[in-house]
C-alpha positions in Angstrom: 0.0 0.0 0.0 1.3 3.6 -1.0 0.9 6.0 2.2 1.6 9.5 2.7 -0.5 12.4 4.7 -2.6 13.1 2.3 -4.0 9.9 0.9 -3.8 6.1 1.6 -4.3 3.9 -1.6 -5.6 0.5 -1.6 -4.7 -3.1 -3.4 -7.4 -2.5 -5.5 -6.9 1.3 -6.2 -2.9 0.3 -7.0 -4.8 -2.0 -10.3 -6.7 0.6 -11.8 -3.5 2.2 -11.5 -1.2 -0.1 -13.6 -4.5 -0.3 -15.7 -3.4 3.8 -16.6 0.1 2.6 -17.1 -0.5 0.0 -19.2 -1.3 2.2 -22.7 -4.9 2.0 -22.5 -5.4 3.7 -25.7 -5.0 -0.2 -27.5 -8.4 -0.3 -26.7 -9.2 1.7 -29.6 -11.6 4.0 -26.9 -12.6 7.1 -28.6 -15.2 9.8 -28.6 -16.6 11.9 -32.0 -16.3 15.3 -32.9 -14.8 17.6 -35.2 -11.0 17.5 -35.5 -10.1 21.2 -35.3 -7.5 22.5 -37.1 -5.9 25.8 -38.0 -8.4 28.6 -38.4 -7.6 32.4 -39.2 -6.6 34.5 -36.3 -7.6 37.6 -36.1 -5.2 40.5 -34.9 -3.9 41.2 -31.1 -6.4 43.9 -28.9 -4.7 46.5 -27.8 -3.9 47.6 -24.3 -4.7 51.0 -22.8 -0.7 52.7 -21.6 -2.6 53.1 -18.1 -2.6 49.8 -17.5 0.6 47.8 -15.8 1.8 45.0 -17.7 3.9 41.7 -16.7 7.9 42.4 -18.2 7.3 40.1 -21.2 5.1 43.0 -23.0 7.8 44.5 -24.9 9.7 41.9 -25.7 7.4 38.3 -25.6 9.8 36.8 -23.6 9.3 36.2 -19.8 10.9 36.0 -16.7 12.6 33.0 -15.6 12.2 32.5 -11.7 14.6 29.7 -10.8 13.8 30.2 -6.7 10.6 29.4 -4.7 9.2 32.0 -3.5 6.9 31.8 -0.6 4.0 34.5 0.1 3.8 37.1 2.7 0.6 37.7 3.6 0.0 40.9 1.6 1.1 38.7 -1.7 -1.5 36.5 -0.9 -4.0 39.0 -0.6 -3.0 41.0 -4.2 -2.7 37.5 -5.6 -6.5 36.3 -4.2 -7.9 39.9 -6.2 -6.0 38.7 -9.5 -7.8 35.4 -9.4 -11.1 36.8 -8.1 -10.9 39.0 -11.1 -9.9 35.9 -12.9 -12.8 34.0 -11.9 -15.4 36.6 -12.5 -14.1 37.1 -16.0 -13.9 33.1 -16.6 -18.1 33.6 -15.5 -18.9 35.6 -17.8 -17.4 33.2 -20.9 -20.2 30.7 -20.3 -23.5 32.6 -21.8 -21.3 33.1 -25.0 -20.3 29.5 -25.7 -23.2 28.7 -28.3 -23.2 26.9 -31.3 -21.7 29.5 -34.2 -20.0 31.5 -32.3 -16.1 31.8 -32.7 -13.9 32.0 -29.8 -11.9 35.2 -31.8 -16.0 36.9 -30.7 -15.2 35.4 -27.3 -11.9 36.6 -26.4 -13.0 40.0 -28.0 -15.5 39.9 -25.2 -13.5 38.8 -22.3 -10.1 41.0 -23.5 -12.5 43.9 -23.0 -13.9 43.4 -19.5 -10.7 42.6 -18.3 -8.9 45.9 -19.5 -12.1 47.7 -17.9 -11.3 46.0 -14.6 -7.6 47.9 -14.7 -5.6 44.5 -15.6 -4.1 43.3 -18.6 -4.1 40.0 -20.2 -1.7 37.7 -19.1 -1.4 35.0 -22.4 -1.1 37.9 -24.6 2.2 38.6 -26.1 3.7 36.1 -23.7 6.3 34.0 -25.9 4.4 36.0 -28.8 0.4 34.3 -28.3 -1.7 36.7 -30.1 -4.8 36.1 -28.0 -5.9 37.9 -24.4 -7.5 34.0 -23.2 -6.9 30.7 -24.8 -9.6 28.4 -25.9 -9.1 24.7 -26.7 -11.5 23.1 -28.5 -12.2 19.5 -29.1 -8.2 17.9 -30.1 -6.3 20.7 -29.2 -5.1 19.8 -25.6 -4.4 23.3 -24.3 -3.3 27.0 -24.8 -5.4 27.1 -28.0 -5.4 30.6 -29.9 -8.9 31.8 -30.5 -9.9 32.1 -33.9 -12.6 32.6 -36.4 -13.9 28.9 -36.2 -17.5 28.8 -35.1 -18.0 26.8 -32.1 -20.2 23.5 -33.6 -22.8 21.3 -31.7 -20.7 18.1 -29.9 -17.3 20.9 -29.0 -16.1 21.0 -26.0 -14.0 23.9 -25.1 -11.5 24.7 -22.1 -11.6 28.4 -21.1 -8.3 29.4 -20.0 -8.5 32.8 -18.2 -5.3 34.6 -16.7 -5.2 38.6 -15.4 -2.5 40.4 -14.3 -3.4 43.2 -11.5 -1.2 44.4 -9.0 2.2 42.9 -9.6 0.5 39.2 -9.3 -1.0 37.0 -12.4 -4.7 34.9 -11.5 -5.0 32.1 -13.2 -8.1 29.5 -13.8 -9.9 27.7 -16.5 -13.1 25.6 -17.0 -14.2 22.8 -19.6 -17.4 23.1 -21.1 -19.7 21.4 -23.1 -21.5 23.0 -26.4 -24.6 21.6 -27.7 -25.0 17.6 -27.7 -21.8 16.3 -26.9 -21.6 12.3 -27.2 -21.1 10.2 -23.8 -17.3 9.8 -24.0 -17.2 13.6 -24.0 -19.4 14.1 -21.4 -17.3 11.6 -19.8 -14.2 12.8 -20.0 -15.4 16.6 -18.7 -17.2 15.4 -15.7 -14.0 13.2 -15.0 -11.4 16.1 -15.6 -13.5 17.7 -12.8 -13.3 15.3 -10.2 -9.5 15.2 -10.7 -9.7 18.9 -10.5 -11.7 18.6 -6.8 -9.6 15.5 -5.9 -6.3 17.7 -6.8 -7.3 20.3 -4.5 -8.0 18.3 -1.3 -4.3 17.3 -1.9 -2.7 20.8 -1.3 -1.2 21.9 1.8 2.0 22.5 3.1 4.4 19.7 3.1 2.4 17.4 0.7 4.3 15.6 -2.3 3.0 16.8 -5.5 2.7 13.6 -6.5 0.2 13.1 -4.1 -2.2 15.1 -6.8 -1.1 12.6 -9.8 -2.2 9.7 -7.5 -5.3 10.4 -6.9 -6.1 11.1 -10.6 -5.1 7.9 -10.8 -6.5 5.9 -8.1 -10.0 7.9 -7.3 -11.5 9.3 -10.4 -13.0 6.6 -12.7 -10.8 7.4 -15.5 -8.7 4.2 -16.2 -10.0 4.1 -19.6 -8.9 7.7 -20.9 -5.6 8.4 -22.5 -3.5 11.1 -20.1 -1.2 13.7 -22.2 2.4 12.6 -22.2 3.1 16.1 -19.7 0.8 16.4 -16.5 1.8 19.9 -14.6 1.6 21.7 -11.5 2.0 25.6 -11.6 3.2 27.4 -8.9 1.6 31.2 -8.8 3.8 33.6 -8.7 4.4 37.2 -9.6 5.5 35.5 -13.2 2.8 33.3 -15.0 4.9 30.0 -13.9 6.7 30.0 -10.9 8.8 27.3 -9.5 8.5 24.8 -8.3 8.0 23.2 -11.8 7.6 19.7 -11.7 6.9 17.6 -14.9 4.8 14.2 -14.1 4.0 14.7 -10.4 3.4 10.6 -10.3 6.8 10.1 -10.3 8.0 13.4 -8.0 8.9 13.6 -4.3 8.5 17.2 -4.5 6.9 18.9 -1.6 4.4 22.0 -1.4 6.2 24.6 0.8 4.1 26.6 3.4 2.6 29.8 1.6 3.2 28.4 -2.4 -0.2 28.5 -4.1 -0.8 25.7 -6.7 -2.5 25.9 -9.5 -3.5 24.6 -13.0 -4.5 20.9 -13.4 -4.4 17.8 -15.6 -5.7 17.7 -19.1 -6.5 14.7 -20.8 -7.7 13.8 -24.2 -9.6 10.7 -25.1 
């Protein structure tokens, strides 16, 4: 039996496990939709001068912070109203995802209410993304640009919302579901969201990180999906990805350090 504080996994939990291990893409398990694939992309929104923006605006390339940095309690506080604000923009996303509507209309939307909220768009021109949010739909696994395909009936789409306000980036993003989406879909959404909850209850200081990867694993009902090749927890910092980075948490010893914020969370393609 695997132990540590935060969750005790059984025989029987250790086999679905394996099962995970064991490629269970060879049983040929997939879902139906619409294979997306590059669309026009409209050009960048601009920014008003007022508004502060992360050290990457000028020149697309960002910080690199090799040290963990732990929170006083006024970080924690500017970095809570970033993610509020990202949270409240994320919201406001869902009435728009309707069949034939593009997700260029939708970041249009979202770009707008978060400049009038004083903060700028983290994804845009960070490495050179031309977008303010990133929407993937369907087969594209994450950071997808938005562009000038209409959302169709069966899509699902991840939201990805990020704001920087205050010196500190807030970060969060939701799967949804557009029109009649097949079973497998449904499937795979509802099952992304229980890692999501099950990730959570992990956190704390002193946990392993892979504690998160095995309850994915172990606790979710998702033996049967394909996992991407790169699983990832992001550390919240005052730069979009802080460190600790670690790369396949099911195989780290890596611990949570009192203060560091996790965030992000497991995508997974069927």
């Amino acid at each position: 039996m695997f132990v540590n504080k935060a969750i005790s996994i059984t025989q029987t939990e250790m086999r679905g496990i394996r099962t995970v291990f064991n490629p269970p893409w060879r049983r040929s398990i997939s879902g139906k939709y619409d294979i997306v694939r590059p669309y026009e992309v409209t050009a960048e929104k601009t920014v008003p001068p007022d508004i502060e923006k992360p050290e990457y605006f000028a020149s697309s390339v960002p910080e690199v912070v090799y040290a963990t940095e732990t929170k006083s309690a006024v970080a924690i506080d500017k970095m809570r109203l970033s993610c509020q604000l990202a949270k409240k923009v994320l919201n406001a996303a869902i009435p728009l995802l309707k069949v034939g509507v593009t997700t260029d209309f939708i970041d249009g939307k979202l770009h707008q209410m978060i400049i009038e909220n004083g903060a700028y768009p983290s994804p845009l021109r960070y490495h050179g993304f031309p977008k303010s949010i990133c929407t993937s739909v369907n087969n594209v696994i994450c950071h997808g640009i938005p562009d000038l395909r209409p959302l169709r009936d069966g899509d699902i789409i991840n939201v990805d919302v990020t704001v920087f306000r205050g010196g500190y980036h807030g970060d969060c993003s939701a799967t949804f579901l557009v029109g009649n989406v097949d079973e497998e879909g449904i499937h795979l959404v509802e099952g992304a969201k229980k890692c999501l909850l099950k990730g959570i209850g992990a956190c704390g200081p002193g946990e392993r990180f892979s504690a998160i990867a095995w309850l994915f694993f172990a606790r979710t009902g998702l033996s049967h999906i394909q996992n991407t090749s790169l699983k990832t927890i992001i550390v919240v910092t005052t730069t979009t990805a802080g460190m600790p980075w670690a790369a396949d948490q099911s195989r780290q010893e890596g611990e949570l350090p009192g203060g560091e914020a996790a965030g992000g969370g497991a995508c997974t393609t069927g």
